[in-house]
N, C-alpha and C positions, 0 to 999 in steps of 0.2 A: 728882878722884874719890878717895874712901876706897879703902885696902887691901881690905878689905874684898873690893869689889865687884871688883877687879880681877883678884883672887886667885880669883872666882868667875867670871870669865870664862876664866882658865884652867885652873878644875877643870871646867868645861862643855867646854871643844876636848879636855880627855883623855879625859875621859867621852863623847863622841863619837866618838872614834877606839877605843876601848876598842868602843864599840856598832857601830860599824864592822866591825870584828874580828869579832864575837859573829854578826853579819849572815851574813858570811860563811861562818861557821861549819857556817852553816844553807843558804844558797846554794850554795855550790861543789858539795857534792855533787850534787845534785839536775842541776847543770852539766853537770858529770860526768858524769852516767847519760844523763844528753839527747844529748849528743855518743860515747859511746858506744853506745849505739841507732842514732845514723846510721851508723854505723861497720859495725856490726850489719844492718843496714837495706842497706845498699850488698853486702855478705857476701853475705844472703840471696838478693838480684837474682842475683848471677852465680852463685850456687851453683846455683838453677834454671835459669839460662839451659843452665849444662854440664849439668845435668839431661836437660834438654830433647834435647840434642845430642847425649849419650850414649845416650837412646833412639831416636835416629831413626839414630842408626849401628848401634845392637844389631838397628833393622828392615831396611836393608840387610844387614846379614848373615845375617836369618832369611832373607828373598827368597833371597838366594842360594842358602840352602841347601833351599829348595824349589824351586828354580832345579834343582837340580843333582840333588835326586830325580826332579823331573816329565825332565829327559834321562835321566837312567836306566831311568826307564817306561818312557818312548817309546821308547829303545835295544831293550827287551825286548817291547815289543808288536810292530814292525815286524819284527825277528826273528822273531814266532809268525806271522806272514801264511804265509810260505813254505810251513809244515808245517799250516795250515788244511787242513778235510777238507772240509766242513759250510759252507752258505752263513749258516747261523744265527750258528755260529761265527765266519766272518767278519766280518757285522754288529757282534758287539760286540768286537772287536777295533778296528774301523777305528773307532768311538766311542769307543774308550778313546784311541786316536792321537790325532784331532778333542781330545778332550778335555783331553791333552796338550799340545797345541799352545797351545789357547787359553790353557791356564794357563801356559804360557812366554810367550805374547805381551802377557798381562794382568801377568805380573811382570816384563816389560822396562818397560813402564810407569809399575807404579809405583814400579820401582825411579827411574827417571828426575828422575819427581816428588819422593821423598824426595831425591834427590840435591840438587837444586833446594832444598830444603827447608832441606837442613844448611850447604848456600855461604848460604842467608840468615841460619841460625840461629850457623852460626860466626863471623859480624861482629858479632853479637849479643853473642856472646860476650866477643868482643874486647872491645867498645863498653862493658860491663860492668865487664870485667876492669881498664879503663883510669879508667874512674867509680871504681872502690873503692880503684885504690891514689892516685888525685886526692883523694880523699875521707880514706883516709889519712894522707896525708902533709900534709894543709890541719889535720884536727883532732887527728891525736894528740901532736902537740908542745903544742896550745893542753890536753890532759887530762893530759897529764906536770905543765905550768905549775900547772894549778891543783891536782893530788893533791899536789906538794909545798908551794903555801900551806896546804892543810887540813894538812899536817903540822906549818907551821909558826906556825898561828894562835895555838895556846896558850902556847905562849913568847912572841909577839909581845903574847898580854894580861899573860904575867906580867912580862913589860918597864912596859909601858903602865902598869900597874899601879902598882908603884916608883915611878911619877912621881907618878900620884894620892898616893897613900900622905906623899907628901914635900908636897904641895898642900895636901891634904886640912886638914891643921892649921893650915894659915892663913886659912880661912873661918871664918866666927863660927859657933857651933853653931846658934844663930836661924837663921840666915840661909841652911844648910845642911839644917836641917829644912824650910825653905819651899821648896830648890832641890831636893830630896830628893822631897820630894810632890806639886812639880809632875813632875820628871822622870818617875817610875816610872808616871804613869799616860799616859806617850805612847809610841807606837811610836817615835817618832823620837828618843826621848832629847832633843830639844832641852826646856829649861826657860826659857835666856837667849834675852833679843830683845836684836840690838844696834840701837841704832836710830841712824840716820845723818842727815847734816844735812837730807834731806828732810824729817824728821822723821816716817819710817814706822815700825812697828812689822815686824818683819824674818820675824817668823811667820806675822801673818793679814795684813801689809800695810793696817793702816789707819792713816789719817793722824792725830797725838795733835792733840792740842787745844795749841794757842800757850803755854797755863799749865802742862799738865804736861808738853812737850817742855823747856821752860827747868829745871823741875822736875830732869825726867829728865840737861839737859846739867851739873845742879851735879853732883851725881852723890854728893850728903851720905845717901840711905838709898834701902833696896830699894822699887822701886816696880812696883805690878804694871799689864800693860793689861788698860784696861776688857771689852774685845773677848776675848780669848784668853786672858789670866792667864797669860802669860810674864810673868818677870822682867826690866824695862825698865831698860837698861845704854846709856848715850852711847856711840857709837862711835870710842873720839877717835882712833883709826887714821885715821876720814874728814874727819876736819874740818882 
């Protein structure tokens, strides 16, 4: 195999790890933000759930304190019976007591009921509370990890880099404009096909034809596939 092409196989594995880099660039964050939302996400649950449990205790403690006015009523209605004159009078005395009553009897109830309420809403709670710091402690080491790669991506091309830079001049400029103008118009960066003794094409995976695989294995000039228009490179790593 010419220099040449060899030299352009190893300016394609830096120029991939370079697009590697760049990927990530653009990935992590977006990672980032996703795994922070759950994080977020799990926050939210238990923050309503105490929500939820801090109003159904602020409602026990309103009952109570209608609790403890309707006994003060009724403290003071049953005290006016004694000094009654008037059967009229009577009458709505002993309907205010009646009515007293029923209202203590209807908030022992529902105090009961929220009681009931908050033993279910407080395991809820729990249940929550033990979700979010599970949920913490699973994703924020993995959003530590990757906020320091996005830190350290840009040094890691200006490394990558230095090495192209030292490569770069040992491809032929021909041969570097053809690898040049296939690369830039692929998402993937790849331009080089290596192709190995099956004799596939290592991009679109079509099988060469018997005359340009032997072509391909001298390895004396660039050759492009029919199929794809990758640069067809022997793999002699496989052979």
């Amino acid at each position: 195999m010419i220099p040449d092409l060899e030299n352009l196989i190893k300016l394609q594995e830096i120029d991939l790890r370079i697009k590697e880099q760049e990927l990530a660039k653009e990935q992590y964050p977006a990672a980032v933000l996703d795994l922070e939302n759950q994080i977020k996400k799990a926050q939210s649950v238990c923050a309503t759930a105490k929500n939820k449990l801090d109003q159904l205790t602020g409602g026990v403690k309103d009952i109570d304190d209608q609790t403890e006015k309707a006994r003060e009523s009724l403290s003071k209605s049953q005290e006016r019976l004694s000094s009654i004159k008037t059967n009229r009078e009577y009458d709505a005395v002993h309907k205010e007591i009646e009515a007293q009553k029923s209202l203590l009897g209807n908030s022992e109830g529902k105090k009961k009921s929220i009681e009931a309420d908050i033993e279910k809403q407080t395991k809820t709670v729990e249940d929550a509370q033990s979700e979010l710091e599970k949920t913490q402690s699973e994703l924020q080491p993995q959003i530590d990890d990757l906020k320091n790669k996005i830190g350290s991506i840009d040094s890691n091309i200006a490394e990558i880099t230095k090495e192209r830079d030292a490569v770069s001049p040992l491809v032929s400029k021909a041969t570097q404009r053809t690898y040049d103008s296939i690369r830039t118009k692929r998402k993937t960066g790849r331009a080089v096909s290596l192709v190995s003794p099956n004799k596939t094409c290592s991009v679109c995976f079509r099988v060469l034809q018997p005359q340009l695989a032997n072509e391909v294995r001298r390895g004396s000039k660039i050759i492009i596939c029919e199929s794809c228009g990758s640069m067809l490179i022997w793999n002699e790593s496989s052979t």
